[in-house]
C-alpha positions in Angstrom: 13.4 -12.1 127.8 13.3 -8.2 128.0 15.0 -5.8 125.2 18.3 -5.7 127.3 18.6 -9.6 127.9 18.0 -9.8 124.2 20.4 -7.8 123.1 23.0 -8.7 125.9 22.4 -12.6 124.3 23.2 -11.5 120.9 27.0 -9.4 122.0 27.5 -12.9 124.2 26.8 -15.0 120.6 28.9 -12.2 118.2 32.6 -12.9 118.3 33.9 -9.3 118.5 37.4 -8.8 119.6 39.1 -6.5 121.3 43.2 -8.3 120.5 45.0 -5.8 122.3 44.5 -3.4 125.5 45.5 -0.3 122.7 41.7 -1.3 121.4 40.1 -1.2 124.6 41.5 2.3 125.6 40.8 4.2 122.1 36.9 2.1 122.6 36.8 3.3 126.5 37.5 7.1 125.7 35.6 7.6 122.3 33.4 10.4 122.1 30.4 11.4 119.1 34.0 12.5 116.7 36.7 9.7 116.5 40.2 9.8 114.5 42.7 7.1 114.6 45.7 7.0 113.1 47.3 3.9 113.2 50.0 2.1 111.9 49.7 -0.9 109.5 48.9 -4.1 110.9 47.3 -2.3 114.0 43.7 -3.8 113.5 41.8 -0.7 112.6 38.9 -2.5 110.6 38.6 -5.1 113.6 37.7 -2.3 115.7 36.3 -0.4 113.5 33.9 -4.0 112.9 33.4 -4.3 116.8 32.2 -0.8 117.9 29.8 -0.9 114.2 28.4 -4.1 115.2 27.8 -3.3 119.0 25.8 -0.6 118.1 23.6 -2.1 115.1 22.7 -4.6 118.5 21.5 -1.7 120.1 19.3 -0.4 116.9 20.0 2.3 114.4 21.6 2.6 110.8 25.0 2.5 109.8 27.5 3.4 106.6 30.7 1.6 106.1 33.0 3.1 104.0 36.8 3.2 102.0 38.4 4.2 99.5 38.0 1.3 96.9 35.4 -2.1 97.2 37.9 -4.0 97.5 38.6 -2.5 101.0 35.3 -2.0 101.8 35.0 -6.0 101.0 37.8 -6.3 104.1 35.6 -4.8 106.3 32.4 -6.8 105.0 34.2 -9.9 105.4 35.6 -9.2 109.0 31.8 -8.6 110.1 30.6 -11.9 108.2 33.6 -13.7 110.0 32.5 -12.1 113.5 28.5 -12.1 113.4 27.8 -15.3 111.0 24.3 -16.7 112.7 23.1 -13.3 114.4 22.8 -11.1 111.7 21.8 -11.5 108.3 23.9 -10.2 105.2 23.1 -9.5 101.7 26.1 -9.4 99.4 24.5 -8.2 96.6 23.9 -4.8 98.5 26.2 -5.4 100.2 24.2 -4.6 103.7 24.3 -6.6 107.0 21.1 -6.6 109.0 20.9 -7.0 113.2 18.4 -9.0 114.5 16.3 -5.8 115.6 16.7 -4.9 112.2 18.9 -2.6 112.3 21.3 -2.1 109.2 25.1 -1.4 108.1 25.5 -0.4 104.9 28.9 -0.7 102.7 30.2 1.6 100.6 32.7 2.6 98.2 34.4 5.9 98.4 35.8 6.0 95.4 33.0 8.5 94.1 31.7 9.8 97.0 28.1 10.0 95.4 27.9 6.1 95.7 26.9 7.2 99.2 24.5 9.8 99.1 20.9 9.3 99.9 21.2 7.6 103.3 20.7 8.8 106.8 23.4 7.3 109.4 22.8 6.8 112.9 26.8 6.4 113.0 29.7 6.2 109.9 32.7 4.5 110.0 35.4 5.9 107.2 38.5 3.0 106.9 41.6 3.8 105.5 40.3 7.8 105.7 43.5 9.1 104.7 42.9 7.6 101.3 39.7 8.6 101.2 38.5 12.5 99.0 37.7 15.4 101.6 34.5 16.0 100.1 33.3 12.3 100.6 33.5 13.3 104.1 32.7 17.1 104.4 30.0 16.7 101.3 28.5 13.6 101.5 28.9 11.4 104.9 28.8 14.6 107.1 25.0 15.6 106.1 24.2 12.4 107.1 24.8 12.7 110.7 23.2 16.0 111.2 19.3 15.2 112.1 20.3 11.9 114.0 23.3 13.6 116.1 25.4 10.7 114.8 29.1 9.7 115.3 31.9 9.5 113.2 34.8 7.0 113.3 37.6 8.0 111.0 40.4 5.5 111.1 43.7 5.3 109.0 47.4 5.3 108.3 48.7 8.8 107.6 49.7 10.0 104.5 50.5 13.4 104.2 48.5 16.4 105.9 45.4 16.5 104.2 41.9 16.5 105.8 42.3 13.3 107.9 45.1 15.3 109.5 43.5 18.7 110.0 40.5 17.4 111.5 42.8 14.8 113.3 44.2 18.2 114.6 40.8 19.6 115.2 39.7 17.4 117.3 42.5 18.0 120.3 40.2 21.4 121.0 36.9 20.1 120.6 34.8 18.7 123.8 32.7 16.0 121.0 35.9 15.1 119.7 39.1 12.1 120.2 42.2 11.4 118.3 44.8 8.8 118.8 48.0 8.2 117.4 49.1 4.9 117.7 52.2 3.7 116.1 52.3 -0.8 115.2 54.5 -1.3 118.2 56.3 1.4 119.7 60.0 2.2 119.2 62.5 4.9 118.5 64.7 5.6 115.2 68.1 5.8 115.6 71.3 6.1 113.6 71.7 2.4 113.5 68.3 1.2 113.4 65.2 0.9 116.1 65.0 0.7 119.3 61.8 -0.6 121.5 59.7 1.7 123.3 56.6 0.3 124.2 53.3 2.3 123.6 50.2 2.0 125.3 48.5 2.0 122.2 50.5 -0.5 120.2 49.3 -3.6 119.1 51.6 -6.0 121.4 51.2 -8.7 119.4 53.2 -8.0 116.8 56.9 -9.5 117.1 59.5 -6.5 117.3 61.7 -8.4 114.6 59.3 -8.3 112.4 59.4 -4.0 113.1 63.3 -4.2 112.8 63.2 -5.9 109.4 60.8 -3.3 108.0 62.8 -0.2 108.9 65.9 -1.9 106.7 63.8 -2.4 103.9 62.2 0.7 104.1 63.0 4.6 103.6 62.9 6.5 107.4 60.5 8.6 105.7 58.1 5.7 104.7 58.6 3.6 107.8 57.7 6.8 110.6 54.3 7.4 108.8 53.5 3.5 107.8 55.1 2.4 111.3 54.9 4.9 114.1 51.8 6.8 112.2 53.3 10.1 112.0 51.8 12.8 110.0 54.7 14.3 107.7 55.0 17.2 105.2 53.1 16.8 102.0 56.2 17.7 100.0 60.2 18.0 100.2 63.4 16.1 98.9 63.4 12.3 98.8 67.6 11.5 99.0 69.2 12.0 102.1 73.2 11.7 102.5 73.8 12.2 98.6 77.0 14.0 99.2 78.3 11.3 101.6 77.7 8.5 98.8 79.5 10.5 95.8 83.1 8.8 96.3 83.2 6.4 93.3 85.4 6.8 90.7 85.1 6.5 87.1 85.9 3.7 84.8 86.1 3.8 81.6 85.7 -0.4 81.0 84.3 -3.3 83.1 87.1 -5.6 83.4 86.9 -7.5 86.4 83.4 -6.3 87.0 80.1 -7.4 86.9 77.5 -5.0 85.8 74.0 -3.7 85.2 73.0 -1.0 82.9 69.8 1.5 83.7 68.1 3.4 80.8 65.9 6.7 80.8 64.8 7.5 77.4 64.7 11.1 76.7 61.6 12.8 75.4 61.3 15.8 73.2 63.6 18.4 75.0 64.7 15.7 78.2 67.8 13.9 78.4 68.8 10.4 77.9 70.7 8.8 81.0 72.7 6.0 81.3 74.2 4.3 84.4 76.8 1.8 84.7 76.4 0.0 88.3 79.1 -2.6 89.8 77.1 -5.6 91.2 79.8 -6.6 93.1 80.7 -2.8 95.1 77.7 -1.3 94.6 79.2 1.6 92.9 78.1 4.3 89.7 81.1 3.7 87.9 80.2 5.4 84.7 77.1 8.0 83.5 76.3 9.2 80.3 73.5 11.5 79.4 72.7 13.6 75.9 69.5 14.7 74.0 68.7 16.1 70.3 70.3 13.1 68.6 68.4 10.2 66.7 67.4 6.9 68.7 68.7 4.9 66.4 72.1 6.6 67.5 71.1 6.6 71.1 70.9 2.8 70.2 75.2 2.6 69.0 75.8 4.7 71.8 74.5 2.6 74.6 75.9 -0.7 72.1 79.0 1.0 72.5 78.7 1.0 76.4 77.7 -2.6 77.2 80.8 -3.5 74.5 82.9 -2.0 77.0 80.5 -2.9 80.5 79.7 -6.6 79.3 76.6 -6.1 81.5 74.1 -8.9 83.2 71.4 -6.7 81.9 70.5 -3.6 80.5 66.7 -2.4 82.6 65.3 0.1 80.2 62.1 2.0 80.7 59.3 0.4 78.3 56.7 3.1 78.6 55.7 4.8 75.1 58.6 5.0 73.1 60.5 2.6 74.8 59.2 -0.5 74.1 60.3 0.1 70.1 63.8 0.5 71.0 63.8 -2.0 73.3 62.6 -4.6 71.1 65.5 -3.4 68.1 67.9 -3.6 70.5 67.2 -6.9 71.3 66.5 -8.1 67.4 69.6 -5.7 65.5 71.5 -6.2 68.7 71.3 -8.9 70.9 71.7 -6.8 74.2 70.2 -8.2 77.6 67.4 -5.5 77.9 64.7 -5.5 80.3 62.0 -3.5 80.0 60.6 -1.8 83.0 57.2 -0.4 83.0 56.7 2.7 84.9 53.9 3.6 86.8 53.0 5.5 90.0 53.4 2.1 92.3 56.4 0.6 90.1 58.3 4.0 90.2 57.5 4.6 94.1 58.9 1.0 94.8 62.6 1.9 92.8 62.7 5.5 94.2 62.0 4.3 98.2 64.6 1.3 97.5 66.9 3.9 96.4 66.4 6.3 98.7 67.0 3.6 101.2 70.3 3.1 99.9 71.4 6.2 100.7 70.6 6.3 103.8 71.9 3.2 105.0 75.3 3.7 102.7 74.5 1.0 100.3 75.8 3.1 97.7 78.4 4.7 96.2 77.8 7.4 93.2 79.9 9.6 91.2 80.2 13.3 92.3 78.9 14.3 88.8 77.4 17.8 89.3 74.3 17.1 87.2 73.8 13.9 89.1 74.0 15.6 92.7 71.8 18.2 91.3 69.1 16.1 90.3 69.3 14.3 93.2 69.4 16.8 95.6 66.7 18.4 93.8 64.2 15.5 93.7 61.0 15.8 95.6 57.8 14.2 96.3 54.3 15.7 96.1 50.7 14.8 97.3 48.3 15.1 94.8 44.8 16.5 95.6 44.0 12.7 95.0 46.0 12.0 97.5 48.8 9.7 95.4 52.4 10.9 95.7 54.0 12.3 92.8 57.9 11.8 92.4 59.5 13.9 90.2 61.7 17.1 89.8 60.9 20.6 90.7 59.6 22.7 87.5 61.9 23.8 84.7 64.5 20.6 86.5 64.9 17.0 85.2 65.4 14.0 86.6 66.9 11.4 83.7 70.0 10.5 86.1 67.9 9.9 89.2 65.6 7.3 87.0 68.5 5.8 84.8 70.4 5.1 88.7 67.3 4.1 90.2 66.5 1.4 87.3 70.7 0.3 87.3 69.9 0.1 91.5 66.6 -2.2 90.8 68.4 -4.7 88.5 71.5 -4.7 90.6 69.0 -5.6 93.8 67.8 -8.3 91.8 71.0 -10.0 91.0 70.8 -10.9 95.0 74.6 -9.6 95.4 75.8 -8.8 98.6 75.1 -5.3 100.0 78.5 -3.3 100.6 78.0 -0.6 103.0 80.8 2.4 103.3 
């Protein structure tokens, strides 16, 4: 059999799919420079698997790599799923090996040195919008340089950082392609989605499934993970606040059923605390104060669920609140949750209230410090590429966490949604 027949028989014997005719356009106009952003559930690391694993057939040596081994793993996996029998892997290095010999290599991103050292014939960077700038201008780069290799750089957007700008790049450059390719196609509107088919979309994705997503999720959060648009690193997170401040105070809870969110106050910050009406979906009372003793903070909020009768009380438990929430409970028997924040946990209660206010879930008071804060709010990408939610410098943002926590436990009471 010659070198072509062999190779030929070994494509024929791999089981490397192409699901959806978005695929087989980005594979049919690739050139040395790839970027694809994608929205979720898209199948980037399938294709990313079957254009790797055609060319290992064809000879050469290849890196694989993303942000963290667990997603590397995903990709190592999808190979052993497609080319079990032709090629040979190695899961301690974590290597697959052709038939001619030829190799793909997996890698971690997470310190881009993990990768240095090797000479690529092609790399492949999943999730790259996750991934450092220098693991690609530093480390993967060099590689390519004495074997004139190619580059496949495949993600969901997140922000404009280097995936982006060389996303840009590449519309001007004659060895370069970019795609933008959203799940399945469709519009935002006022009132929800509608469907605009793309030819890039994955088809096979139900557009149900799309219309459920975008009322669970921030517009925001649903054009970049959706419709894989790249938006502004920065700028405010609540739309529509003034349209939601039309509640009125109360000064008790009769009638009502209630949940109570807490943001402890640190050395000069405040201490908030918001009163939410499961029922209505309303801020029906606020109270925020610093300088004074916790063990006062402690009769003050008493004094409030005397009056509220709440469900529960969601208090932050990071650093000093995990003592007061446990003396609460002991000297004072108050249904107190604790919630612990970090980046994910705090992302997940400011997108669900954000969400709120966009759809008119919500109803707040038209306290000035509350609108502020509000309004003021903002996200940031760090050079890490997290998101950092928080309020401008020399601002605070007690009242945004304290309604935020009251807005997570009255979700989780599972009360009907009010919209206004």
């Amino acid at each position: 059999m010659s070198i072509t027949g062999e190779i030929q028989s070994s494509i024929n014997r791999v089981r490397l799919p192409y699901p959806h005719q978005g695929q087989r356009i980005v594979r049919q106009q690739a050139r040395r420079f790839n970027y694809l952003a994608a929205g979720r559930r898209w199948r980037k690391t399938t294709l990313a698997m079957a254009l790797t694993t055609e060319a290992a057939l064809h000879g050469g040596r290849y890196l694989w790599g993303a942000p963290t081994f667990s997603q590397v793993r995903v990709g190592y996996e999808e190979m052993q799923h497609a080319a079990r029998g032709v090629f040979a892997f190695n899961e301690s290095r974590m290597t697959a090996i052709a038939p001619n010999g030829a190799q793909i290599v997996f890698r971690s991103l997470d310190k881009p040195d993990n990768a240095r050292g090797f000479t690529a014939d092609g790399v492949v960077i999943d999730e790259s919008a996750d991934v450092a700038p220098d693991a690609w201008y530093e480390v993967l780069r060099p590689m390519l340089i004495d074997t004139n290799g190619w580059l496949w750089a495949l993600g969901t957007p997140k922000g404009r950082n280097w995936f982006y700008q060389e996303h840009q790049k590449a519309k001007d450059r004659d060895d370069s392609a970019c795609w933008q390719a959203p799940t399945l196609g469709c519009e935002v509107t006022a009132t929800g989605v509608l469907r605009a088919p793309h030819p890039l979309e994955n088809p096979n994705i139900p557009f149900s499934e799309i219309e459920q997503l975008r009322e669970t999720l921030p517009e925001r959060t649903f054009r970049q993970e959706v419709l894989a648009e790249f938006l502004e690193d920065g700028g405010g997170v609540f739309r529509r606040v003034m349209e939601a401040a039309t509640a009125t105070q109360r000064e008790s809870g009769q009638g009502g059923q209630y949940v109570i969110g807490v943001d402890w106050g640190r050395a000069s910050d405040f201490t908030a605390i918001c009163v939410i009406d499961v029922k209505t979906h309303e801020l029906v009372y606020m109270d925020r104060f610093n300088q004074i003793e916790y063990s006062v903070q402690s009769q003050r909020l008493q004094a409030i669920c005397e009056r509220f009768r709440p469900d529960a009380v969601i208090a932050e438990s990071n650093s000093i609140g995990e003592p007061i929430i446990d003396r609460l409970r002991k000297d004072y028997n108050m249904p107190v949750r604790g919630f612990q924040t970090t980046n994910a946990t705090k992302a997940q209660i400011i997108d669900a209230l954000a969400l709120a206010f966009e759809r008119g879930d919500i109803r707040i008071l038209n306290d000035p410090v509350l609108i502020g804060e509000l309004q003021a709010y903002e996200m940031e990408r760090l050079p890490s590429g997290l998101i950092r939610y928080g309020a401008p410098t020399g601002m605070h943002d007690d009242t945004c966490i304290a309604l935020a926590l009251a807005w997570h436990g009255a979700k989780k009471t599972g009360a009907q949604v009010y919209s206004f």
